[in-house]
MARKOL-293273 format. One record per residue (C-alpha): residue in one letter; residue number from 1; x, y, z. Coordinates in Angstrom, 1 decimal, decimal comma. Layout:
 r   k     px     py     pz
 a NUM      X      Y      Z
...
//
This chain:
 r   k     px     py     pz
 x   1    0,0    0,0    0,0
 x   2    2,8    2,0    1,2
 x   3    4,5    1,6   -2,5
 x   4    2,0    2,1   -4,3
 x   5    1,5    5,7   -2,6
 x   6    4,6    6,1   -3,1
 x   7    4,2    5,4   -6,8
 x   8    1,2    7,4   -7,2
 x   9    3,1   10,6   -5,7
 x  10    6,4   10,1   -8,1
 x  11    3,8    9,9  -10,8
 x  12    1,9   13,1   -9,8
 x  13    5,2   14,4   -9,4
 x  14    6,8   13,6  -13,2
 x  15    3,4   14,9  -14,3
 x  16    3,6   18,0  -12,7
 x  17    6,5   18,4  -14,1
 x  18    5,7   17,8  -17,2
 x  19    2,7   20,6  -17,1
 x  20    5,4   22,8  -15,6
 x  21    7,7   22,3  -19,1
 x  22    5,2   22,0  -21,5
 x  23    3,8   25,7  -19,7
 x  24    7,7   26,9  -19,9
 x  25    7,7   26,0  -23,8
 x  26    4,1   27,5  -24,2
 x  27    5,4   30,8  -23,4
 x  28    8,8   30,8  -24,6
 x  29    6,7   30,0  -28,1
 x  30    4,7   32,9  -27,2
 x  31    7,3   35,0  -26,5
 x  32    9,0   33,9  -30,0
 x  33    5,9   35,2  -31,8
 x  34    5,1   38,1  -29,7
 x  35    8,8   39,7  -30,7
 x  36    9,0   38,1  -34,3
 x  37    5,9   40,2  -34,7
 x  38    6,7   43,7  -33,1
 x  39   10,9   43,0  -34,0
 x  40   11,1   46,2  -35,4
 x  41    9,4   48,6  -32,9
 x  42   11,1   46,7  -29,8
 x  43   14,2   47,3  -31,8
 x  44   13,3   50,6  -32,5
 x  45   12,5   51,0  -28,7
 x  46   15,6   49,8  -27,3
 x  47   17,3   52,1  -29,9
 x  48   15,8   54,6  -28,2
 x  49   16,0   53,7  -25,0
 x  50   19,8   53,5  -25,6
 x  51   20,1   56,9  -27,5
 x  52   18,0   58,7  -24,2
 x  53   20,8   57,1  -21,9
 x  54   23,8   58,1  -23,6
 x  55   22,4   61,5  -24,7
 x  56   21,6   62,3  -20,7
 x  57   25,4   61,1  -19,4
 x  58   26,6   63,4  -22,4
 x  59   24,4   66,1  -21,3
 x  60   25,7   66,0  -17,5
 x  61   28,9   65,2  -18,7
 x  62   29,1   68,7  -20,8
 x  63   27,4   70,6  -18,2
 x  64   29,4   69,7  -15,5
 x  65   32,5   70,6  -18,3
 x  66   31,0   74,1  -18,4
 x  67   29,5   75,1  -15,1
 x  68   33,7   74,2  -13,9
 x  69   35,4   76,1  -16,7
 x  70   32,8   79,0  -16,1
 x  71   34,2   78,5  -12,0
 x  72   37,4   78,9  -12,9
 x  73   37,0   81,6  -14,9
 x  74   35,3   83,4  -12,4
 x  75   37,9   82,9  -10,0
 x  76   40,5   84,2  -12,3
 x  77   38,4   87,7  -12,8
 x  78   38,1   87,5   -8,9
 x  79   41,7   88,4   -8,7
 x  80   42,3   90,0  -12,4
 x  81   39,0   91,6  -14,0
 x  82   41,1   92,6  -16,9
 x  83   41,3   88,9  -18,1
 x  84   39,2   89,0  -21,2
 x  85   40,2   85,1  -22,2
 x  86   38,7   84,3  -18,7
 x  87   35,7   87,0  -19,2
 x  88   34,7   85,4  -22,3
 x  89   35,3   81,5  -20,8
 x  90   32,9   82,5  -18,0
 x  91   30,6   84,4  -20,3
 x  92   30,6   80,9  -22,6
 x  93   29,8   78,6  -19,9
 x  94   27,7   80,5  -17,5
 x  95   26,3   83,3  -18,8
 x  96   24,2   84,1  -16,0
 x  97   26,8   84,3  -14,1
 x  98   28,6   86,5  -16,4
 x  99   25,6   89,3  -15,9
 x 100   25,7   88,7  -12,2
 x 101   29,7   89,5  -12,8
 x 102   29,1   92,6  -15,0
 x 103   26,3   93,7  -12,7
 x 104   28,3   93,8   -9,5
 x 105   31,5   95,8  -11,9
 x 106   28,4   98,0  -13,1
 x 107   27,4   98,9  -10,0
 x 108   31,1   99,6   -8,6
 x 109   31,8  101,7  -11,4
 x 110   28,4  103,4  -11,6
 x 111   28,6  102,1  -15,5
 x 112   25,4  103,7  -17,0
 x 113   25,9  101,5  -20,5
 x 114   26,6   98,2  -18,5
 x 115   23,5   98,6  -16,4
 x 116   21,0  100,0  -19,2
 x 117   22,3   96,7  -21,6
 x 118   21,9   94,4  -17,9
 x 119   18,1   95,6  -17,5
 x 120   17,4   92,9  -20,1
 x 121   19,1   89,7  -18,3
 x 122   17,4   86,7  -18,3
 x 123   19,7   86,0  -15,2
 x 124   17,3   85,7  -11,6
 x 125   17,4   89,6  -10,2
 x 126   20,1   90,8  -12,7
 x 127   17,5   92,5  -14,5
 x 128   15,6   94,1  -11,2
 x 129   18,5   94,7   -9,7
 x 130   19,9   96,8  -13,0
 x 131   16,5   98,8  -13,5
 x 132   16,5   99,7  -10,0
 x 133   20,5  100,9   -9,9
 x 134   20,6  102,7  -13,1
 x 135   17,4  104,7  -12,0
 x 136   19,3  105,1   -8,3
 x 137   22,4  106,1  -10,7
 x 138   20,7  108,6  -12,2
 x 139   18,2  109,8   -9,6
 x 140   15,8  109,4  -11,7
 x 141   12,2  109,8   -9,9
 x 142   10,0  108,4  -12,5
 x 143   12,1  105,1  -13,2
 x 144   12,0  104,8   -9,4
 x 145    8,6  105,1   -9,3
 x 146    8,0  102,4  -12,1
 x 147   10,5  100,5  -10,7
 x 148    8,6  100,8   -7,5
 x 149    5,4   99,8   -8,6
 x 150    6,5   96,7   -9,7
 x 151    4,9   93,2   -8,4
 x 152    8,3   91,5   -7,2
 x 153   10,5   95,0   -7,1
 x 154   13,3   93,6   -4,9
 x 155   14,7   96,6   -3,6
 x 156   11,3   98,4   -3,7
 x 157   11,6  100,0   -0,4
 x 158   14,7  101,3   -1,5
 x 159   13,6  103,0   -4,0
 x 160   10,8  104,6   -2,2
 x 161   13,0  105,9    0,2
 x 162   14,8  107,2   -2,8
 x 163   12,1  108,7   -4,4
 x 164   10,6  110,7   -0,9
 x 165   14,6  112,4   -1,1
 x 166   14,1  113,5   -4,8
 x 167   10,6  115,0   -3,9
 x 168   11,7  116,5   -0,6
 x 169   14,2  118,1   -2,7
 x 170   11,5  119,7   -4,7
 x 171    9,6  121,4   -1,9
 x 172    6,8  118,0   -2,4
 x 173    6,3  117,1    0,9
 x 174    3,5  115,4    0,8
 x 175    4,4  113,3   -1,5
 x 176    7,2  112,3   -0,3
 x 177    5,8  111,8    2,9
 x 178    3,2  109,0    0,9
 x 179    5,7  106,9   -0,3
 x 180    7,7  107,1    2,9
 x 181    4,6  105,6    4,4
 x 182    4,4  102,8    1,4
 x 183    7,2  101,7    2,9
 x 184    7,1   97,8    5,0
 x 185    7,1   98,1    8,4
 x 186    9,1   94,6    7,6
 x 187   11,5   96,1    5,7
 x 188   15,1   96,6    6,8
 x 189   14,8  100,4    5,7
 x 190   11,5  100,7    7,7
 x 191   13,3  102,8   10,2
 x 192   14,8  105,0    7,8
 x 193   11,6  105,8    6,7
 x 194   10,1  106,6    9,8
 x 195   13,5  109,2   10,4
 x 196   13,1  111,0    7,2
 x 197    9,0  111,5    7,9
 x 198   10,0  112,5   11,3
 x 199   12,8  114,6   10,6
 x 200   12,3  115,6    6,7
 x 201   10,9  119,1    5,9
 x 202    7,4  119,7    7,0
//
């Protein structure tokens, strides 16, 4: 009795394993048809696939090529602003950092032209910054005032400030005592503000 279970489970057994193959070369069949019929687009695909990889470790490979040449070039105009091979390097591989360069020499040297070609960076703030200094520059109240009423005027408060002098020095002292109080009790200039409206010409 005992061998004849033991006969009926090897049996079960070799037939399971038989289902098991005949199931392994069922799909492997499958799987022969499935890519004989779509050879081309899962070719194509993998192309791709392999194109995408290589493209994106070129791409960070370049980039990281450039945003270190554009470093060192910066570091070389840190300590000589007259080198023009590294002025152009850095302008090459960076150029937003090359306009926040220029606009931080612009502002040193109070370089109208720099600062009036700056106003159209597409560097973040070189362009705000720019506007706002060239108008400071050239204390002129109507670009302060535009540059003012900006939505995202960085140094807004500054120019308010600005622009209450420039009427104050017109005898307009009421005026300049509205922008004063346009001024952000958050700002760091708040203070400032509060002085000249105190102190300023009645």
């Amino acid at each position: 009795m005992e061998m004849f279970l033991s006969f009926k489970d090897n049996i079960s057994m070799v037939r399971d394993e038989l289902n098991a193959e005949e199931k392994f070369f069922e799909n492997a069949i499958k799987t022969e048809r499935f890519f004989n019929k779509y050879k081309t687009q899962l070719i194509g695909l993998a192309v791709v696939v392999v194109v995408a990889i290589v493209g994106n470790v070129t791409y960070n490979y370049i980039k990281t090529a450039k945003q270190e040449s554009a470093n060192a070039a910066f570091l070389v105009l840190q300590s000589n602003s007259n080198d023009q091979k590294a002025l152009s390097d850095l302008k090459d591989n960076d150029p937003k950092l090359y306009d926040l360069y220029m606009l931080s020499n612009a502002i040193k040297k109070g370089d109208v032209k720099a600062l009036e070609e700056l106003k159209s960076s597409k560097a973040f703030a070189v362009s705000d910054l720019a506007t706002y200094q060239l108008a400071s520059l050239q204390s002129n109240l109507n670009g302060l005032n535009t540059y003012a009423n900006g939505e995202d005027a960085i140094d807004k408060d500054m120019a308010l400030i600005q622009s209450a002098v420039l009427l104050m020095e017109k005898n307009k002292i009421e005026e300049a005592n509205r922008k004063l109080a346009s001024v952000s009790s958050n700002s760091a200039v708040y203070g400032v503000a509060k002085s000249l409206m105190h102190y300023g010409v009645k």
